[in-house]
N, C-alpha and C positions, 0 to 999 in steps of 0.2 A: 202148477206147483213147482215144476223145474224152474220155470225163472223166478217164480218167490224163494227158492231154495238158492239160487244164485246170488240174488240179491242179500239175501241174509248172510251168507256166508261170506260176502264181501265187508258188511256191517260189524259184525260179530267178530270176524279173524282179523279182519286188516286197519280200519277204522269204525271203531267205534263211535266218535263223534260224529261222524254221518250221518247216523240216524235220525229220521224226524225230519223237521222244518227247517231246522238251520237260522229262521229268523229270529228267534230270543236269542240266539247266542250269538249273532251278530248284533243286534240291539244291545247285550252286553259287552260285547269288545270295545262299542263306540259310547258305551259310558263307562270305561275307563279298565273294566277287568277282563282281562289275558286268560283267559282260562287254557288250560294242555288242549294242546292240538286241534282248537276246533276251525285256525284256520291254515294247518301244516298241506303239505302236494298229499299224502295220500288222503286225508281229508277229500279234499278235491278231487281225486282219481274217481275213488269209491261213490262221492254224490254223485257226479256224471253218470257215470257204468249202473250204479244202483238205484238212480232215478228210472232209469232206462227199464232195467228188467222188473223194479216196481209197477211202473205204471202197464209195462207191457203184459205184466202178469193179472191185473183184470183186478187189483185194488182199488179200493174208490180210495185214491189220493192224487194230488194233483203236482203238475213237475214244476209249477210256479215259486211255491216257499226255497224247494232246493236249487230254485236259478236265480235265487238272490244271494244266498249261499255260497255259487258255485260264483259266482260275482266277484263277492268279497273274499275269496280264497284265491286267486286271477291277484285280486287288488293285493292283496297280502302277499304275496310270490313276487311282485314286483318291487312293492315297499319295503323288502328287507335284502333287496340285492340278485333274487333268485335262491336258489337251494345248491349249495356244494354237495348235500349228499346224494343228489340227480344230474350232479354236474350238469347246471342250470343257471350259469352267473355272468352277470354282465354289470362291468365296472360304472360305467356310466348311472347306474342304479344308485349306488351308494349314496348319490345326493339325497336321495329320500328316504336315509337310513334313521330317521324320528321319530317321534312321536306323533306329531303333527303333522309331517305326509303321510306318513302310515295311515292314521286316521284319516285323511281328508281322502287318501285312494281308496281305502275302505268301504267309506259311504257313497263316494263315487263307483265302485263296485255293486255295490247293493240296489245303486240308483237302474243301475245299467241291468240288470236280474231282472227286474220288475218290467222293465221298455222292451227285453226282448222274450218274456215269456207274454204280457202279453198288447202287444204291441204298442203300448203307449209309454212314447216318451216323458210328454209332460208328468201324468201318472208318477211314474218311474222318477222325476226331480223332486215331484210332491208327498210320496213314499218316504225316502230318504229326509225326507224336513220333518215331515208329520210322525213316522213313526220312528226309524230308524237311529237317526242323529241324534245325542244329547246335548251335543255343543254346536251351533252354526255361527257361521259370520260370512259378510256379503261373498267375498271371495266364492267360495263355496257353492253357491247359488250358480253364478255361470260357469264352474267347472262341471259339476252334473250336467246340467244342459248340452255344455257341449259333449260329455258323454254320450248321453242318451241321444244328441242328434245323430252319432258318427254310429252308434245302433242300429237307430230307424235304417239310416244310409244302406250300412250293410245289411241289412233284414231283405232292403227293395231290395239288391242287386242279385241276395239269393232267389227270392220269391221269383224276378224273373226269369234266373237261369233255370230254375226250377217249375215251370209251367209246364202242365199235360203230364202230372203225376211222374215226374223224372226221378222225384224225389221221396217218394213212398209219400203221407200224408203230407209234409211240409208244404208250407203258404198256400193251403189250401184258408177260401176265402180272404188270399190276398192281406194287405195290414191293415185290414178292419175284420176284424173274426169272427165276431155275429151283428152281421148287417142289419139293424132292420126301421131303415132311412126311408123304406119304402111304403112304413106303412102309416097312416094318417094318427096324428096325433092332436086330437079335440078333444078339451073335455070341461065336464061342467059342477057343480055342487057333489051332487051323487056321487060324482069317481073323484072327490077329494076326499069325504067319508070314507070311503073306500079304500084310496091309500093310506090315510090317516090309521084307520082298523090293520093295515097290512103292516104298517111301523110297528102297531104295539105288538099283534103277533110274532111278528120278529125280533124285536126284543126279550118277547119271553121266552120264544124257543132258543133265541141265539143264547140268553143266561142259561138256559138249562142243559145246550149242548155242551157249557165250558163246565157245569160244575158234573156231568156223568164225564168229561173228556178229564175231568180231575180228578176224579174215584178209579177212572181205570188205569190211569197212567199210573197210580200210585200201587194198585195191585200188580200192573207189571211190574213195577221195576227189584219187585221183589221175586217173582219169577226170573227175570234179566239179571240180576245178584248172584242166581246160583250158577253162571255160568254160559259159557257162545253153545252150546248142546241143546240147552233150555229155551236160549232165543231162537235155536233155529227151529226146536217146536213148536214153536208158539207161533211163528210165521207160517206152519206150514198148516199148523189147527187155523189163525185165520185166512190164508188161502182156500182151505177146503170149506169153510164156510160161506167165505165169499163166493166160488163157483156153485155151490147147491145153491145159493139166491138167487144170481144172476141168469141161471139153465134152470132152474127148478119155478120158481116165481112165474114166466112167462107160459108153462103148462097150464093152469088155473085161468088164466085169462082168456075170454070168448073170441072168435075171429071177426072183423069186420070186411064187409066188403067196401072196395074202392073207389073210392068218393068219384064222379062221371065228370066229364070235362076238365083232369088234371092236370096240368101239364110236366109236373115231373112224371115218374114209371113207376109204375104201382102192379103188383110187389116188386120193389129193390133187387136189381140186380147191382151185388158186388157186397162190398164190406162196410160202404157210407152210406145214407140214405134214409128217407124218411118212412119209409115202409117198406118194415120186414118180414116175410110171408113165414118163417116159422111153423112149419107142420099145417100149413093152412089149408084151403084146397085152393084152384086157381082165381087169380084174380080179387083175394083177401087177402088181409094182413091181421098180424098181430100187433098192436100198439105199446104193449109193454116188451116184447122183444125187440123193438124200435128204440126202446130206451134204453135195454138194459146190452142187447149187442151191437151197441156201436160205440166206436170211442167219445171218452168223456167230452169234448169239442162237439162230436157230432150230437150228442145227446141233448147238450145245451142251445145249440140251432135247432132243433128241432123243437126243442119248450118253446124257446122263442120266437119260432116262427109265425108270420100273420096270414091273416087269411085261412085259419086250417081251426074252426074253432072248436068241430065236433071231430076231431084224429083223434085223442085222446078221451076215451071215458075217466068219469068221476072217478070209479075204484080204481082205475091204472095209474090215475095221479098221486090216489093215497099210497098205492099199495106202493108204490115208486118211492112216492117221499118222507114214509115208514122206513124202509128197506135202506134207502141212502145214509137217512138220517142216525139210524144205528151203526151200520158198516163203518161209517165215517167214524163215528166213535170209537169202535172196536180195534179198527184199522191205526188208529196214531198211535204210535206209542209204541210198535214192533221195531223190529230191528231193519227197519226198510227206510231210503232218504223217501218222505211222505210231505207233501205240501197240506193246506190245509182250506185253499180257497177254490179248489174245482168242488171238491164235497160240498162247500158250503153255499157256492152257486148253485151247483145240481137241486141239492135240497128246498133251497129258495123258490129255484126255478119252478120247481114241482108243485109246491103248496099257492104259489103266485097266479100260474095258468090254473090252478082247482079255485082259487075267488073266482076270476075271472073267467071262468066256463060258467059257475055256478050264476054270477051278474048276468050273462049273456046277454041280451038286447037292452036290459036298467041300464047299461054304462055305455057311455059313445068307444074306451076304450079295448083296442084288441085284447085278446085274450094273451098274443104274445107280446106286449107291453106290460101286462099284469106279474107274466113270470119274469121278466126284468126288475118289476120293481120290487118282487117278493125278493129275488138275487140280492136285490142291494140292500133289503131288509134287516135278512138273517145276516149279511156280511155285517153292517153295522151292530149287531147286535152280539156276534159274536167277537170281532177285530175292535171293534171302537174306534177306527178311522171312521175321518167323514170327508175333508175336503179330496186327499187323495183317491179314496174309494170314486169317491162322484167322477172325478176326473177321471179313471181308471175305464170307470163304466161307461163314462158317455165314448170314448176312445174306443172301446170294445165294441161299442152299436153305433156309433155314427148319428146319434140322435139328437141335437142340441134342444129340440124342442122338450124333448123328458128334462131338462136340467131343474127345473122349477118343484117338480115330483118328486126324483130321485133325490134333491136337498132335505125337504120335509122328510120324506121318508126313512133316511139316512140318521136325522137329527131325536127325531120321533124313537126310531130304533135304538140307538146308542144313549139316549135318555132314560127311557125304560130301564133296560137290561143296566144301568150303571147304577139300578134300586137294587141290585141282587147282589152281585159280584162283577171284580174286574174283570177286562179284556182277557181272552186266553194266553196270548206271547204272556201278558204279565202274571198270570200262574203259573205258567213253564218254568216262569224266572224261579219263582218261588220254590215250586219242586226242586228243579235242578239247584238248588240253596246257593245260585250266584248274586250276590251281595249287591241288586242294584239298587241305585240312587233315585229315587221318584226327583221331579222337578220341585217340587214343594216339601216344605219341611212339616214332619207331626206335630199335634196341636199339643203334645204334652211337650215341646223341647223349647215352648216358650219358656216354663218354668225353671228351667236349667241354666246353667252360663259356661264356658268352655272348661273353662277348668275340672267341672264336675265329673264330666267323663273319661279325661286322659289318663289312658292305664301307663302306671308304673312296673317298676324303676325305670328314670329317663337314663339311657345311654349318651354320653357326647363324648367326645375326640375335644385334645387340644389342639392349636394349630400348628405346632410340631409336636408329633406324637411317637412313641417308641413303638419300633415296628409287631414286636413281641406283644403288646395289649392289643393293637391293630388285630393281628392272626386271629388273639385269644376269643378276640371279642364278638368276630364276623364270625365262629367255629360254634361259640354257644349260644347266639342269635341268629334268627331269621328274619330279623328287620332290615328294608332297605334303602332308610334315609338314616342319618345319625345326625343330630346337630355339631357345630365346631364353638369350642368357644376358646374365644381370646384370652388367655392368660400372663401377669407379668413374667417376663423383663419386654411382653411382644404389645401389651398394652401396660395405660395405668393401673384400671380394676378390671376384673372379669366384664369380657362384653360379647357376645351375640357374632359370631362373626358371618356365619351363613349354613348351608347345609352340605353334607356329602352323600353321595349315593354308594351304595355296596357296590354294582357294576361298577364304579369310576374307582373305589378304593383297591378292586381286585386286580385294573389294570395297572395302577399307581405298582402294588408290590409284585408284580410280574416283572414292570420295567426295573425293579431296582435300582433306582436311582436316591440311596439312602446317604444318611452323613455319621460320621462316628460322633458329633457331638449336637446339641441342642438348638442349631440355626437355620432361617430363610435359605433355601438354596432354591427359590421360586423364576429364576433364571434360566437355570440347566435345566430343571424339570421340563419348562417349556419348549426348549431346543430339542428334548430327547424327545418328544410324543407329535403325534398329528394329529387334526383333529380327528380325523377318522379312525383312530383308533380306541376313542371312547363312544362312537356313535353305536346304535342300537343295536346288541346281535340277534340271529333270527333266531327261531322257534330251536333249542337245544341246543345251541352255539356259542353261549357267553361262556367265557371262562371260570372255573371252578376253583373252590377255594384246594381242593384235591392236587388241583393238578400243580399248584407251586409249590416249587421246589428252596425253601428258605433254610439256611442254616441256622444252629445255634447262636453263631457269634451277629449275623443277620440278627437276629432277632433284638437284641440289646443294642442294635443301632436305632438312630430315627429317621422320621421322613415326613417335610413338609405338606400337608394339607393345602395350604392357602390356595395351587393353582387348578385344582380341582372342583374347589368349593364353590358353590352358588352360594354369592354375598346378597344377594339381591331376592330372598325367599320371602312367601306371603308367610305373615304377621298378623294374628288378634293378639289384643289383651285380653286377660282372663277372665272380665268379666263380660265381655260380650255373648251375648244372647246364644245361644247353640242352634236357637232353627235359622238367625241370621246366619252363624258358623256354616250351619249345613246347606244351607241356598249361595253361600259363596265359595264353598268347596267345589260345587257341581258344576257352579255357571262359569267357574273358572276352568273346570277338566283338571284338578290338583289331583296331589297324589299324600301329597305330605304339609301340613298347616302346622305350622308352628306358635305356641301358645307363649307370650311372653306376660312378666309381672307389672300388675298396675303401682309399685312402689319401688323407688329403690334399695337398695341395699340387702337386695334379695341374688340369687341366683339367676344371670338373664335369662333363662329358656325355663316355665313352670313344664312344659311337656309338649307334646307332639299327636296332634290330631292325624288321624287315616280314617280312611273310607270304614275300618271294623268298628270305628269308636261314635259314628256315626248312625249305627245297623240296629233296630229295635229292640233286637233280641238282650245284644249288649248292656243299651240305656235299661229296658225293662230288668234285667237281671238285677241291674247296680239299684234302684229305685220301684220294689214292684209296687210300690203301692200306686205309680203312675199306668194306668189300665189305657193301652191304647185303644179301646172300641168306647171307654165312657169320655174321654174329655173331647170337646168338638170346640 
């Protein structure tokens, strides 16, 4: 309870955004929304330190989710130059001060979380593609890689500085985590029935754990509303719940004695091991204190392991894979950094080895092949990866010959469970109401055409505009694209000139580089600025409209637009289709779609498409009679 009580406290008082998994909200960074702080240094402080005294505090959650996390906060620190207020900066950085290294370090951060929590590389490049990234291009592809090899790289060179326990559990089992290459893998009719039946189970418990990890999430966060006092209750109610399961559970269970000709040591001495004598008398163990007192790694070796088919009885499987499968639930959602893929292993693992005792001689396959493949089951069934998950797995066990298993099962699972409800990341999304962009557009935004949705009144700027509307404008809005339009004596008719961004407008009237009367000074502006000083500032760094300082008679002068403006912004006409709009907002990574008129002699710009004008809620409000569960 002291380091669940550390942990929370680091959660609750210092970063808040910590909490949790961390992967939806990096899944939403990298389609397109910045949310406050979720990938600032204490951010990052706090996942580290908090993962730490979570997992050490005897949570069933796992430090994988927040080492993807802890990844892309690494990548974020780097893509915005370092932190001035850590005095943390290094010029050389500035080249990646975009959008577009930002993101592409990002994902490459996320990629690198995944390779070194659990040792797989590839995993870790197919992670990042499959679920992580909304935007990819080739480039991309071999910068992860080489990420994730310069990972593995360093992983060996700890692991072997770190032999003979030098390093408290670290590179224990070496970069393959749960070995088990050793055990024979044949199989025939029967034990494809059998994994076939272990997909659908997995999909229906993995749908059921997302939609109870959806009911509690949603009761916490109205406990977590009232306050850091309230979260640190609630982590310590479940801390103390979870130590009376994990000490309490393993009383009820019978002793066995020591299976004859073993060659590990039986009862375990020390903190790893696969039998642990728990109140026994000599020379027995207890089987479900073998699961429940040892680290979650060790617990998942030991499901896994071959050769050992009567270690675990029947009811120590259930009672295990009751007990996790709730914890797991109860546990997300506190104020602790909590991953979400040891739980759903353990759990997997558990009901995987209970087929597979229960098959025992029907099936050529081991018992600890069975909990592998129940593992990969319930992942599928709760995550909805498949190519990366398989990949993840077979890296994890070193099995190439399960890959044929593990694909069916994977497929079978995430088929199932996608009759019920989505993947859990994408109800996190939901919950936490960040506005993402699915890859596909709804079936009602056929009916629609852009023009339909663009909220009013459009704001634009002319291309020399008086500094005093400029101020006015940016002060009673919080939009941060504006369109430009060209007006005579600078054209013939009104025309479309391009777009400006509020950051680039704010540093425009800092520089003051204004004119007492109505003309082009698109020469001097350029002289006076670099480009880096319109490139991207970090997390509470860009400059505020507060902080300028303009006079009265300032304000009644003007100041060129033109060198600012992107002339070269995407463009529909108004009546194209809105689900085409919304599939090429996303595939493009925009921010800002500009809506122009199918006729002349109109105003060039009808309105200005964003990601909010895009958002269900939005369209459904404007149009209820468009029901998005009846039209398909």
């Amino acid at each position: 309870m002291i380091l669940a009580f550390a942990a929370a406290v680091l959660c609750a008082y210092i970063a808040p955004a910590a909490a949790g998994s961390g992967i939806p909200e990096v899944k939403a960074y990298l389609n397109g929304i910045d949310a406050h702080s979720i990938l600032a240094p204490s951010t990052l402080f706090v996942k580290i330190f908090g993962s730490i005294f979570g997992v050490a505090a005897g949570f069933v959650v796992g430090k994988e989710g927040p080492m993807v996390h802890t990844g892309s906060c690494i990548a974020s620190l780097l893509g915005q130059g370092g932190s001035r207020k850590y005095r943390l900066t290094w010029k050389w950085l500035r080249f990646f001060k975009n959008d577009r290294d930002r993101r592409d370090l990002i994902t490459c951060g996320a990629a690198a979380g995944v390779a070194a929590a659990f040792r797989a590389p590839v995993g870790g490049v197919l992670f990042a593609l499959e679920e992580a990234a909304s935007w990819w291009r080739s480039a991309l592809l071999w910068r992860t890689f080489f990420t994730t090899a310069i990972v593995a790289v360093v992983l060996r060179s700890f692991i072997e500085v770190c032999k003979g326990g030098k390093c408290g559990l670290f590179g224990e089992g070496g970069l393959i985590m749960f070995d088990v290459n050793s055990t024979k893998t044949t199989y025939s009719t029967p034990d494809l029935l059998a994994v076939i039946f272990l997909g659908i189970i997995g999909g229906i418990f993995g749908s059921l754990y997302n939609f109870f990890v959806n009911k509690v999430l949603r009761a916490y966060s109205i406990i977590n509303e009232k306050g850091p006092l309230f979260k640190l209750l609630l982590v310590l109610v479940i801390s103390f719940l979870t130590s009376c399961s994990s000490y309490g559970l393993p009383w009820f269970s019978p002793c066995t004695p020591c299976p004859p000709h073993l060659m590990d040591q039986c009862p375990t001495v020390g903190r790893s091991g696969n039998y642990k004598n728990f109140n026994c008398p000599p020379n027995q163990y207890n089987d479900l204190a073998s699961l429940f007192f040892n680290t979650n790694d060790d617990a998942i070796r030991n499901l896994f392991s071959s050769g050992t088919e009567r270690e675990f009885h029947l009811s120590t499987l259930l009672v295990f894979f009751v007990a996790i499968y709730f914890l797991g639930i109860i546990t997300y959602g506190i104020a602790v950094p909590s991953g979400l893929f040891i739980p759903v292993i353990l759990a997997g693992a558990s009901y995987g080895r209970l087929v597979g005792t229960v098959l025992g001689s029907l099936s050529n396959l081991d018992a600890g092949l069975f909990a592998l493949l129940g593992a990969a089951s319930f992942l599928g069934g709760t995550m909805r990866m498949t190519v990366s998950l398989c990949v993840i797995l077979l890296e994890l066990t070193n099995n190439l010959l399960m890959l044929p298993l593990m694909m069916l099962v994977l497929l079978i699972s995430k088929t199932v469970a996608d009759c019920f409800n989505k993947g859990v990341y994408d109800q996190i999304l939901v919950l936490k109401g960040l506005p993402y962009m699915e890859a596909h557009a709804e079936p009602y935004m056929r009916n629609l055409v852009a023009r339909d949705v663009v909220s009013g009144p459009l704001v634009t700027f002319s291309g020399v505009e008086k500094v005093g509307t400029i101020f006015q404008t940016l002060k009673i809005t919080k939009h941060n694209g504006f369109p430009v339009i060209d007006e005579p004596p600078f054209s013939e008719d009104p025309e479309l000139c391009g777009l400006v961004l509020r950051s680039h407008l704010l540093v425009l009237l800092q520089g003051k580089k204004f004119s007492k009367s109505r003309v082009t000074t698109e020469s001097g502006i350029m002289r006076s600025f670099k480009a880096h000083d319109f490139a991207k500032a970090g997390s509470g760094k860009g400059i505020k409209l507060v902080d300028l300082d303009i006079t009265e008679v300032e304000m009644e002068m003007y100041v060129d637009l033109h060198p600012v403006t992107n002339t070269s912004p995407y463009t529909v006409v108004e009546t194209m289709s809105l689900a085409k709009a919304a599939v090429l907002f996303r595939q493009l990574g925009l921010r800002h779609l500009l809506v122009v008129p199918k006729t002349t002699g109109r105003p060039p710009t009808v309105g200005i498409l964003t990601r909010h004008d895009f958002m269900p809620e939005h369209i459904l409000g404007l149009y209820p009679h468009f029901d998005s569960h009846s039209h398909t």
